[in-house]
N, C-alpha and C positions, 0 to 999 in steps of 0.2 A: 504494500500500500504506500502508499507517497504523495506529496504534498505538493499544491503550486506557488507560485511566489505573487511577490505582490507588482506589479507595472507600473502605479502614480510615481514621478517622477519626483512626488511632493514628501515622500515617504521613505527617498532613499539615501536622505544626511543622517550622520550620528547621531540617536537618540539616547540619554538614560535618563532612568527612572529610579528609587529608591523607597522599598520596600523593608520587612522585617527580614533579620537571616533565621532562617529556620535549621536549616540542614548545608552544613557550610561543601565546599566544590567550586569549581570551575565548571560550565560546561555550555558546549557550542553547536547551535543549529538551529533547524527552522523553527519558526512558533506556530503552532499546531494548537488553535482556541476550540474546546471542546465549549457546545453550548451545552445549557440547562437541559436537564430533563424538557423533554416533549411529551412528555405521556399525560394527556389527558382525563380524567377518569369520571365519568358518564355514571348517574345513577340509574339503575333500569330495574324496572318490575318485571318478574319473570312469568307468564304462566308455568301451572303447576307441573306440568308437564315436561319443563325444563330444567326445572329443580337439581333432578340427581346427575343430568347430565352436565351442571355446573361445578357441581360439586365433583365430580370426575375431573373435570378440567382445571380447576383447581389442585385437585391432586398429584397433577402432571406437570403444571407450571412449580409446585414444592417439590418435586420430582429434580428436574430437572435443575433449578436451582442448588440444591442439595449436593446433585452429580457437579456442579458448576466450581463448588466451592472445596469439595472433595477432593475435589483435583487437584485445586491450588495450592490448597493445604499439605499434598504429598508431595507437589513438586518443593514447595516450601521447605520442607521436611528434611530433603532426599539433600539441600543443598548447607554448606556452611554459610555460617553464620545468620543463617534465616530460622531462628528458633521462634523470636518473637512475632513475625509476621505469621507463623505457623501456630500460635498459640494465639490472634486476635482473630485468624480466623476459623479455627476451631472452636473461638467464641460463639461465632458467625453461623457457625453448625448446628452450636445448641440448641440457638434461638428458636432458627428456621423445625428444630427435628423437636422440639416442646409438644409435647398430645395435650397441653394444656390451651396452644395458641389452636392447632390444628382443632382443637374440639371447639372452641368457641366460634372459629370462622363457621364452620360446618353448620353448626347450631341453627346462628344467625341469615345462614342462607336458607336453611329449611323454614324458619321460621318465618322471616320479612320475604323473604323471595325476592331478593336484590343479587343483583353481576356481583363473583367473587372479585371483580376488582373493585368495589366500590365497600363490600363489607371488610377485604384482607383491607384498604387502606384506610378504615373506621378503626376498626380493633387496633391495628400500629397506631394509630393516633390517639388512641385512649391508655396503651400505655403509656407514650409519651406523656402524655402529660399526668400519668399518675407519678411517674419516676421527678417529673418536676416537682409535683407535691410532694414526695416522700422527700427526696434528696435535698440537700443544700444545695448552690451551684457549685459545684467543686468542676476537677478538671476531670473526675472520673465521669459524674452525669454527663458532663460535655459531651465526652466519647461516647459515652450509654447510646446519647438522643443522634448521634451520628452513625453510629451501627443500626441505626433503628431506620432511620434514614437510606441506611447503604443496602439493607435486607429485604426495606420495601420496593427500593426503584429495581432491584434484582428480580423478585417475586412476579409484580406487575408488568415489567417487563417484558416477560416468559406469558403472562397472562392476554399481553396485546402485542405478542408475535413484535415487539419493537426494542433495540437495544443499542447504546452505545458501541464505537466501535473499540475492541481489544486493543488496549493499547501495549499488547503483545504480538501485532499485526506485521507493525510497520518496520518497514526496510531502510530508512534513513536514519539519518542524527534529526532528533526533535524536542524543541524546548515543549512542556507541556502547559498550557494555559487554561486552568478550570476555574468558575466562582465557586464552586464548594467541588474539593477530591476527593472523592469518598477511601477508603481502606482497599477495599476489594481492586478499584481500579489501579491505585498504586501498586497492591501487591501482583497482578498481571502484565506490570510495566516490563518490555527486556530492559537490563539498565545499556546493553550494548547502544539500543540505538534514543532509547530516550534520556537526553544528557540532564533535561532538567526539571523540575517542576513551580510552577509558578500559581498561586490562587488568589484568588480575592480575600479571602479570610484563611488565618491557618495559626496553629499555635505549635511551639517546641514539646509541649507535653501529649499531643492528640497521639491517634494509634496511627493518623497520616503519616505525620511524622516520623511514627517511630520506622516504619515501612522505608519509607525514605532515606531514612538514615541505616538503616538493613541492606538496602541495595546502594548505598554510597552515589546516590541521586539528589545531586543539590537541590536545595525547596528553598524559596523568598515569598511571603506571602503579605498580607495586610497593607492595600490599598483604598484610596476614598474610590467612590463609583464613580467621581468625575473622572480619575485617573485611568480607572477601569475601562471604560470609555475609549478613552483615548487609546489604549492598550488594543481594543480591538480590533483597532483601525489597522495594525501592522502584523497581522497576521498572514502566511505566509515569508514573512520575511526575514534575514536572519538574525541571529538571538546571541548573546553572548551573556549569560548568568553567572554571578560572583554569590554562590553561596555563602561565601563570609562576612564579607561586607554588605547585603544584600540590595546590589544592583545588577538591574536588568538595561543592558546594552542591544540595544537595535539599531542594523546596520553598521557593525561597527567596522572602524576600517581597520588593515593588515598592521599597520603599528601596534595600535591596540589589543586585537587579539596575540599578536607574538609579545607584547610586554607583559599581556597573564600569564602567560605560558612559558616563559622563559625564567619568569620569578618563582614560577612553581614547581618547575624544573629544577633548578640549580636548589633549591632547601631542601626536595625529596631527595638530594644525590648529595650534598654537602653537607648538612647541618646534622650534629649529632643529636642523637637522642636527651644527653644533657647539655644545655649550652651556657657559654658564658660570653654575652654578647657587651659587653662592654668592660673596662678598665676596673670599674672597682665593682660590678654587677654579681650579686650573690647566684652561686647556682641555683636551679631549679628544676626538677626532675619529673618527665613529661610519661605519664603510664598511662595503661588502657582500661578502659572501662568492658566486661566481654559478659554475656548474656549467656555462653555456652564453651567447652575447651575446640569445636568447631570452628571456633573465630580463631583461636592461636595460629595457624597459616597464614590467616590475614596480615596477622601483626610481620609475623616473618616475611611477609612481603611486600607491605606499606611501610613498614617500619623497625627495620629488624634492630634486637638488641633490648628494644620495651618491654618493660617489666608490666605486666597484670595489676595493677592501682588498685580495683575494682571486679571480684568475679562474683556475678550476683546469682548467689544458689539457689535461690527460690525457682528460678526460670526451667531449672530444671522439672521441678512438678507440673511446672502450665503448658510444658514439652510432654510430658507422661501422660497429665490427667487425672495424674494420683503424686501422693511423695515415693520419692525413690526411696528404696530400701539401702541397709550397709552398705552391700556390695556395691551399689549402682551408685552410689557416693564418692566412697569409696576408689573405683576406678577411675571416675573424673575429678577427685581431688590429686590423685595421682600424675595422671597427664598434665593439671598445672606445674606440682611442683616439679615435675621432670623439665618441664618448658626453659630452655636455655635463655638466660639474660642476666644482665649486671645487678638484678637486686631480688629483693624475696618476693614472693607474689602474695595477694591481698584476698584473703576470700571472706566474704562477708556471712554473716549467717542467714539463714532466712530469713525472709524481711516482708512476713505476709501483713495486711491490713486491709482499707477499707478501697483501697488504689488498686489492691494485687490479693486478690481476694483467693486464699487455699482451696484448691480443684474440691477436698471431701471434707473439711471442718471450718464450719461456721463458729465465727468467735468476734465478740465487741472490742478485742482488743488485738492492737498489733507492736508491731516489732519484737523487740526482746521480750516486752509483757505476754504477749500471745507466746511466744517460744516458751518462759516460763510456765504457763497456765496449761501449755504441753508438751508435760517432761520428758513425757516417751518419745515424743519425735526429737527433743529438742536432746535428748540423752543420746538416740542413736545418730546423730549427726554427729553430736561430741565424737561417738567412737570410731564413726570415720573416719573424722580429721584425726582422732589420736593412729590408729593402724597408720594412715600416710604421713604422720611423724616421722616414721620410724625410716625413711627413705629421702628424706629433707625436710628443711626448716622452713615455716607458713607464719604467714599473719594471718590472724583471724579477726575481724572487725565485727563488732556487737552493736546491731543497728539500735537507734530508735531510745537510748540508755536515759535518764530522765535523771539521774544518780546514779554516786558509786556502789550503794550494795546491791543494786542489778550486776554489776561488773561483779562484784565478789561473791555472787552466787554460781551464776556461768562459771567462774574459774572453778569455782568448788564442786560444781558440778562433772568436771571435765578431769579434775584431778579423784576422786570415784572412779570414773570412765578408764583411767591410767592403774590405778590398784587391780580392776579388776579384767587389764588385759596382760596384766603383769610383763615384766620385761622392756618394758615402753617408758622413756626418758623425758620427760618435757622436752617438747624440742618446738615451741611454739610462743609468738610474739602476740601478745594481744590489746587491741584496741578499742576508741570507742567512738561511734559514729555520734556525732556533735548534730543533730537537728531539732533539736524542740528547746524553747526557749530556756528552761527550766536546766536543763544539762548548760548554756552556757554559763547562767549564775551560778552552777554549784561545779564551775572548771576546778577548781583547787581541788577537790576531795576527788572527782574520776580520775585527774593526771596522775594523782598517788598511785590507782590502780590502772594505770596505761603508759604501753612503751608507746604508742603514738595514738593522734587520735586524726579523722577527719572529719571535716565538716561536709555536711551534706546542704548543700544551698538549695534547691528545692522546694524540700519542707521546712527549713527556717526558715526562710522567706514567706511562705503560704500558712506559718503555723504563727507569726510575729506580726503580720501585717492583717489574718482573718480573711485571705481571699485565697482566690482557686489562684490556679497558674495560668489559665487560660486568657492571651489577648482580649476576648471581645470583652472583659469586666475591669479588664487594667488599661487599655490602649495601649500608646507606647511605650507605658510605663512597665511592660510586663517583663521588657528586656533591660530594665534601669534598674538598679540595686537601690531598698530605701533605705536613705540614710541611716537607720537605725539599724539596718542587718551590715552594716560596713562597721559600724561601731561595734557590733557584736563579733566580728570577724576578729576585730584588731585586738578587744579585749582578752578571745581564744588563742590568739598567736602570743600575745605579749606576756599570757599566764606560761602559756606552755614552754617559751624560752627561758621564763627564768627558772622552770624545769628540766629543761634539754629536752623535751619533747617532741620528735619534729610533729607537724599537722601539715594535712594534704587538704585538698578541696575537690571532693564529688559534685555533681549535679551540670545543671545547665552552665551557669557561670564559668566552670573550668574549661567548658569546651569555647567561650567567645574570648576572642581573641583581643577584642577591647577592652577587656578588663585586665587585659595581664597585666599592663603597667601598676595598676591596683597593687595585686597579689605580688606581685615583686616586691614592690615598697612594704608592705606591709611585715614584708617576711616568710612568707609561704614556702615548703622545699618543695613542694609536688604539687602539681595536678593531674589528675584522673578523669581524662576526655573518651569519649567513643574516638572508637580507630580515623574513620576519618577527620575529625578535628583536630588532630596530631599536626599532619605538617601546615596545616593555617596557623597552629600555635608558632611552629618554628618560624613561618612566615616575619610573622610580628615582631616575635624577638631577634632580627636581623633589625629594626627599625630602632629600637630601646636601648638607652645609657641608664645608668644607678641614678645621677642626682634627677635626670627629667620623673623618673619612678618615683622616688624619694618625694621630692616637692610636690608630684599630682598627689599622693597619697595624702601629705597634709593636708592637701585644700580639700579633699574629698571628706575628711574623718571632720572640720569644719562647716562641710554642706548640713546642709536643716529642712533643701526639699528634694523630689523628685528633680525637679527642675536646675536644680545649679550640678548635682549631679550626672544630669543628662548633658548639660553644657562642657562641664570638663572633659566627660569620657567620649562623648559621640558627637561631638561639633567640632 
């Protein structure tokens, strides 16, 4: 399939545009504007007559959708580093295969005698809005009412013979321009030929996202509808997307395109893994953030030499559908720590909650509490990690810790774990995940029990400020630090050094590259980004000296809003 270009003569000088960075990348080619849904949907009285043979057809458009999603899921599967995109849509499965929804459409067709497309789009739109009433806005609902969204235009779809087209189709390089991407269609992208993706609306926490950043597809999203607009106009034409900085280049000319490419070039081939880019510039030590040990070839071939920052073991269960057992731990605690690099590798514990919700146990509590609250899983994890003691030395990082005698239960609990495998050495560093406000006032008493600790910016952010992570409730604030979570950073570092502590930084912020100057100043020895925001990190610090770090750092820990904040770091 392929694409034409555009002729107006009015359309073919250098254009950019400035957008959010969602999923950072470079990538080159035509823009390829997917409109809206076209599906109209018609209510119609059925005679009785017609009834079962709707309800038949119905059954066949869940049919086929079910086969649709099956599939994705396996090829998902089958491939590294695609655990996550294999476990949102295995979500996507549940929904669709529920005898709960399937009995109600059913019901309602027997009963009103109305087109299954007009009751399947009634019932999805009663859940919707039940989960709005139940739920807060968090960035979970977000995705909820977007999967809901993604399941119905699927459904109906298959119901009115009408469908987008795969954007697993096409045979060139193509920028992708949607007002809302849904999951499904992200995950059917080749990333061969679609270099980028671009939306009208899009936030770093959605499962779009996460898809995006699984297939290493730069995403820029969050534009006004006047811009949008304008966007459309240059469709066919060529695209040059900066997922780090997040501008969109239309038309751009050969200078241009070889100046991103030749800077991104030379740091993927030069720039070590730890760098020291200016005179008196303290190290700082760039590791990976990895959702399964299928991602370790990644790192050995984006980035060889990186150490595992961040190996989030929960993912494993939403890979299963169940929690793995010892053994199944066990061997993928292994293949970490055999993974060749300059430093010890990071695994973190389960970290189920109301975000990442446990495939077979429901519980009101999450991180380390929920682990507590389940000692059996949370014991036989210990024993895992202790057997692959025995073959090298691990951090293990204790999400979610509120206080230190969460920290000194785990350990006590782990050191049991060690009596009764007998023979087995401590041979483990442990830490404590820094995100709820409560753990940063009571830093003195965890760093007693932590050889290092990291922050997880994220949910202090979202748990300190009272909002979701989701653009549409912050606007551009969603990518600014508030002043108060920067204060609270500095207060973590500045405890921890006169500890010897070091502290690392998870979440969104370690992956944007505008902030490094921040984290430099401040102090920071690591951060823990997804694979591909690694070398936009080295990008950046090829640009940075200590004192310019140093002095932004003050003025920043002096800002009081969003605003002077956003002026130092992104203007």
């Amino acid at each position: 399939m392929s694409v034409t270009g555009q002729d107006n003569k009015e359309l073919q000088q250098e254009f950019v545009i400035v957008g959010e960075p969602i999923v950072p990348g470079i990538g080159l080619g035509k823009a390829l504007l997917l409109g809206k849904s076209s599906l109209r949907i018609r209510e119609l009285t059925l005679p009785q007559e017609e009834v079962e043979h709707e309800i038949s057809r119905y059954y066949k458009a869940l049919k086929r959708s079910r086969s649709d999603l099956a599939a994705l899921e396996k090829e998902a599967k089958g491939k590294q580093g695609y655990q996550e995109i294999a476990s949102i849509l295995q979500a996507h499965l549940e929904i669709i295969k529920d005898p709960l929804l399937t009995e109600e459409v059913v019901k309602t067709i027997r009963k009103d005698r109305k087109n299954a497309e007009f009751v399947f789009s009634s019932v999805m739109g009663e859940i919707e809005k039940s989960l709005c009433a139940v739920q807060k806005t968090t960035a979970t609902r977000v995705d909820r009412v977007q999967d809901i969204h993604d399941i119905s235009n699927r459904v109906i779809g298959h119901l009115c013979c009408q469908h987008k087209s795969s954007l697993g189709e096409f045979d060139q390089n193509l920028i992708v321009f949607s007002e809302e991407l849904t999951p499904s269609e992200a995950a059917n992208a080749n990333p061969e030929y679609i270099r980028g993706f671009v939306s009208l609306e899009g936030a770093k926490t959605s499962h779009t996202a996460i898809v995006s950043l699984a297939k290493n597809i730069p995403y820029v999203a969050n534009f006004t509808t006047e811009l949008w607009d304008t966007i459309k106009e240059f469709s066919g034409t060529l695209v040059l997307i900066n997922g780090d900085k997040g501008e969109i280049t239309f038309n751009p000319q050969l200078s241009t395109i070889q100046t991103y490419y030749r800077k991104q070039a030379s740091v993927s081939v030069t720039v070590p893994v730890q760098v020291q880019t200016g005179k008196n510039l303290p190290l700082i030590s760039l590791s990976a953030q990895i959702v399964s040990t299928e991602e370790l070839p990644m790192i050995e071939r984006e980035s060889p030499g990186t150490s595992v920052g961040l190996f989030r073991s929960e993912f494993m269960a939403f890979s299963l559908g169940r929690l793995p057992c010892v053994e199944e731990q066990a061997d993928q605690y292994a293949q970490l720590v055999q993974f060749q690099c300059s430093d010890i590798h990071v695994l973190r514990l389960f970290d189920f909650g109301e975000d990442k919700e446990c495939p077979c146990i429901s519980s009101s509590h999450r991180s380390v509490r929920w682990l507590l609250e389940q000692e059996k899983v949370l014991k036989e994890q210990l024993q895992a990690i202790a057997i692959v003691s025995r073959i090298g030395r691990l951090k293990v990082l204790i999400p979610g810790v509120i206080d230190a005698s969460e920290i000194a239960l785990v350990k006590r609990l782990f050191q049991e774990e060690i009596r009764l495998l007998k023979g087995i050495s401590e041979n483990i560093l442990w830490g404590s995940m820094i995100e709820i406000p409560s753990a940063v006032w009571m830093i003195e008493e965890i760093l007693q029990e932590s050889s290092f600790v990291a922050l997880g910016t994220n949910d202090l952010a979202q748990y300190t400020l009272g909002t979701s992570r989701e653009r549409s409730l912050l606007g551009e604030r969603s990518r600014v630090p508030h002043p108060s979570v920067i204060r609270m950073i500095h207060h973590v570092v500045e405890q921890a050094k006169q500890k010897n502590v070091p502290v690392s930084v998870c979440g969104e912020m370690a992956g944007d590259p505008a902030l490094l100057p921040m984290f430099l100043g401040l102090g920071v020895k690591e951060l823990s980004a997804v694979i591909p925001a690694i070398n936009s990190l080295k990008m950046r610090l090829l640009d940075l000296n200590s004192r310019g770090c140093s002095r932004l750092t003050k003025q920043l820990l002096r800002a009081k809003t969003y605003e002077e904040v956003h002026q130092l770091l992104y203007v």
